[in-house]
C-alpha positions in Angstrom: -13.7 -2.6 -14.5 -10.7 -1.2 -12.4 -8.9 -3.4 -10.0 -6.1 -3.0 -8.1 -3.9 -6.0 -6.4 -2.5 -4.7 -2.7 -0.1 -6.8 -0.9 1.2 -4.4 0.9 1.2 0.1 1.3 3.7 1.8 -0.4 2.1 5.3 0.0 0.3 5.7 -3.0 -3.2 4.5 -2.4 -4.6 7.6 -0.6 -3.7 9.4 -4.7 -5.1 6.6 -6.2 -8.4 7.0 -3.5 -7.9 10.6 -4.5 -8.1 10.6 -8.0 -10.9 7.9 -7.7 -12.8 9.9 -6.0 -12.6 12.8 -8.4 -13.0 10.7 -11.3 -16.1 8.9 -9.6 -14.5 5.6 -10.7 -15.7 2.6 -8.4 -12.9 0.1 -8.4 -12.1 -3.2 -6.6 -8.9 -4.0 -4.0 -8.0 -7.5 -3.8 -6.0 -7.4 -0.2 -4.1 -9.9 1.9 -3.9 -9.9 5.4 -0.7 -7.7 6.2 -2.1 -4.5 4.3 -5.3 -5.4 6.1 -3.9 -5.2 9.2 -1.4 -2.1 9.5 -3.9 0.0 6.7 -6.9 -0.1 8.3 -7.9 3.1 7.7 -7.3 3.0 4.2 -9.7 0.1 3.9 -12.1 1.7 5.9 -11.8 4.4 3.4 -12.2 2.5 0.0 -15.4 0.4 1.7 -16.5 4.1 2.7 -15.9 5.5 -0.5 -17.9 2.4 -2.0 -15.3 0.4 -3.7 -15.4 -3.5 -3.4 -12.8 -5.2 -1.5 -12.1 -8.7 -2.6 -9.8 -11.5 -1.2 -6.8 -11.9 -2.1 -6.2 -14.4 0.6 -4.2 -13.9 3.9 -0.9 -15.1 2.7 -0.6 -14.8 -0.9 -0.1 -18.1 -1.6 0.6 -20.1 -4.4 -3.0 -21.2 -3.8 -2.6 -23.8 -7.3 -0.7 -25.6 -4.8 -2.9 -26.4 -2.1 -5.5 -28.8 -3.1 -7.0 -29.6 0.7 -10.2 -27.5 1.2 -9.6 -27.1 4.3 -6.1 -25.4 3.9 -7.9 -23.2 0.7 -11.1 -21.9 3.2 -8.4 -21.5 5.8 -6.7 -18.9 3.7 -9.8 -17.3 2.5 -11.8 -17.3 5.5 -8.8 -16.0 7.9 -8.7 -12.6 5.5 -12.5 -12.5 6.0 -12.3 -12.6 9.4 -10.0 -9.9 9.5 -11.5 -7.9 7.3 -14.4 -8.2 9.5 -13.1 -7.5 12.4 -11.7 -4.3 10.8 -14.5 -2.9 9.0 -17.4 -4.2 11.4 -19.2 -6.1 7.9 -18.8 -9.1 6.4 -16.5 -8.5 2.7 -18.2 -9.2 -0.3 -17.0 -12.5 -1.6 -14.6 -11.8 -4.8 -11.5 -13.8 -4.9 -8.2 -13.1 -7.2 -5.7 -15.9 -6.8 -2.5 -14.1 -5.9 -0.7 -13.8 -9.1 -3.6 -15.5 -10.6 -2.1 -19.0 -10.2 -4.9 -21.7 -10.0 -6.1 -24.9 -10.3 -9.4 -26.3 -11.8 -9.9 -27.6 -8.0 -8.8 -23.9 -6.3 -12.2 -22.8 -8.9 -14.1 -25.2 -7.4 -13.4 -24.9 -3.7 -13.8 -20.5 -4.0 -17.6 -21.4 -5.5 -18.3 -23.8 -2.9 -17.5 -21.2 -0.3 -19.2 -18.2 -2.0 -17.1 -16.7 -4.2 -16.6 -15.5 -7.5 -13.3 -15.5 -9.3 -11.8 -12.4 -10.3 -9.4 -12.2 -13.2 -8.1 -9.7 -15.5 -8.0 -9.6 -19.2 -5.6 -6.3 -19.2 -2.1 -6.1 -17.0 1.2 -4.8 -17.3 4.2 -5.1 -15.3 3.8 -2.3 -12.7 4.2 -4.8 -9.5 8.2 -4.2 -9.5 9.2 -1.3 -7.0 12.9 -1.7 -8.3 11.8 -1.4 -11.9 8.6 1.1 -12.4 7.9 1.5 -15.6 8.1 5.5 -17.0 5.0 7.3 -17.8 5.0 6.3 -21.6 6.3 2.7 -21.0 2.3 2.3 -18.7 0.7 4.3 -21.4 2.1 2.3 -24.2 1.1 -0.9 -22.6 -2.4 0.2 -21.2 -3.9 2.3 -23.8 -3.8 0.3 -27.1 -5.2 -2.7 -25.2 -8.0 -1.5 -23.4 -11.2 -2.6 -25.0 -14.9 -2.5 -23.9 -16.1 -4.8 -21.2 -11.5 -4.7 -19.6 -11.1 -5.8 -16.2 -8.2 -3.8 -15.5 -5.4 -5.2 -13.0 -2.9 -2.3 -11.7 -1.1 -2.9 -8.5 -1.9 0.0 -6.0 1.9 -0.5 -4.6 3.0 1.2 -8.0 4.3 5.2 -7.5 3.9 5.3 -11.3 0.0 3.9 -11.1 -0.4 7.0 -8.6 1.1 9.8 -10.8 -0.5 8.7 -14.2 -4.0 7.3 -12.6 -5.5 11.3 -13.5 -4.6 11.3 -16.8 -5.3 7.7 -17.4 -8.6 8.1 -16.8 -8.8 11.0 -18.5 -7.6 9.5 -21.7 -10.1 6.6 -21.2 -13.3 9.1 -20.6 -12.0 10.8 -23.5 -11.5 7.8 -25.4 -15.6 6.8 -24.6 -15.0 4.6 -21.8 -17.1 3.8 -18.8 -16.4 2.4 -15.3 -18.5 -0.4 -13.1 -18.2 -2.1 -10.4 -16.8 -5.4 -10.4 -20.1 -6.8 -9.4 -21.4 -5.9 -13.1 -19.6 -8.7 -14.0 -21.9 -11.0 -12.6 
């Protein structure tokens, strides 16, 4: 299962769309408001191209921190109304807490509005602009990990995620490996 965390464009989603497309790989984009809000077309686009888009809340809180359910729908339903608003549909309701900080409670109040919780069980650090790791460094984290039934957590603001995405799924087709949609999971 590939998932990619977007806080904000960095002009690399249209390759990663790109090579998704030509891979046929359906993915998942957990979103917060901002990259809602000045990529709309890009979201139109993965929705169109028939990825998931999840909720990765408006703000990217420390959402472990807020433990009045009002406050926690607040966030989650202010990105759905957005999203709404943008795409014309209501968005599917998958929720990653934004740098998967939770509490027990956070779990609670997501299933009492809907959702299902999204982790990951395979990351690396590729969120750092200042620091992107080379293309071996991602391929030496990423490869020897990757195991049947992964949820996969790249970040779609990384320029090296774009340039090794091709041969990254190459090397997992080659390797045996098949993609599903998040909703699989459930």
């Amino acid at each position: 299962y590939l998932t990619f965390d977007a806080g904000y464009e960095n002009g690399c989603t249209t390759k990663i769309l790109d090579v998704l497309k030509e891979h046929q790989v359906p993915a998942a984009f957990f979103l917060v408001g901002n990259y809602i809000e000045q990529n709309a077309d890009l979201v139109r686009r993965m929705v169109n191209e028939g990825h998931i888009v999840g909720n990765h809340t408006m703000h990217h809180y420390d959402m472990s921190k807020i433990s009045d359910q009002e406050a926690f729908q607040k966030e989650l339903s202010a990105l759905e109304e957005l999203y709404e608003d943008t795409i014309g549909s209501p968005m599917e309701k998958y929720y990653r807490p934004p740098q998967g900080t939770y509490s027990e409670t956070n779990l609670q109040m997501a299933k009492a509005l809907g959702y299902k919780t999204v982790f990951w069980s395979l990351a690396y650090v590729d969120w750092n602009n200042d620091s992107q790791p080379t293309k071996e460094q991602a391929f030496s984290k990423l490869l020897p990990r990757t195991h049947d039934g992964a949820v996969v957590l790249l970040h779609s603001t990384s320029k090296t995620n774009s340039e090794i995405l091709d041969e990254l799924l190459t090397k997992w087709e080659a390797a045996g490996y098949r993609f599903a949609a998040i909703d699989k999971l459930f």
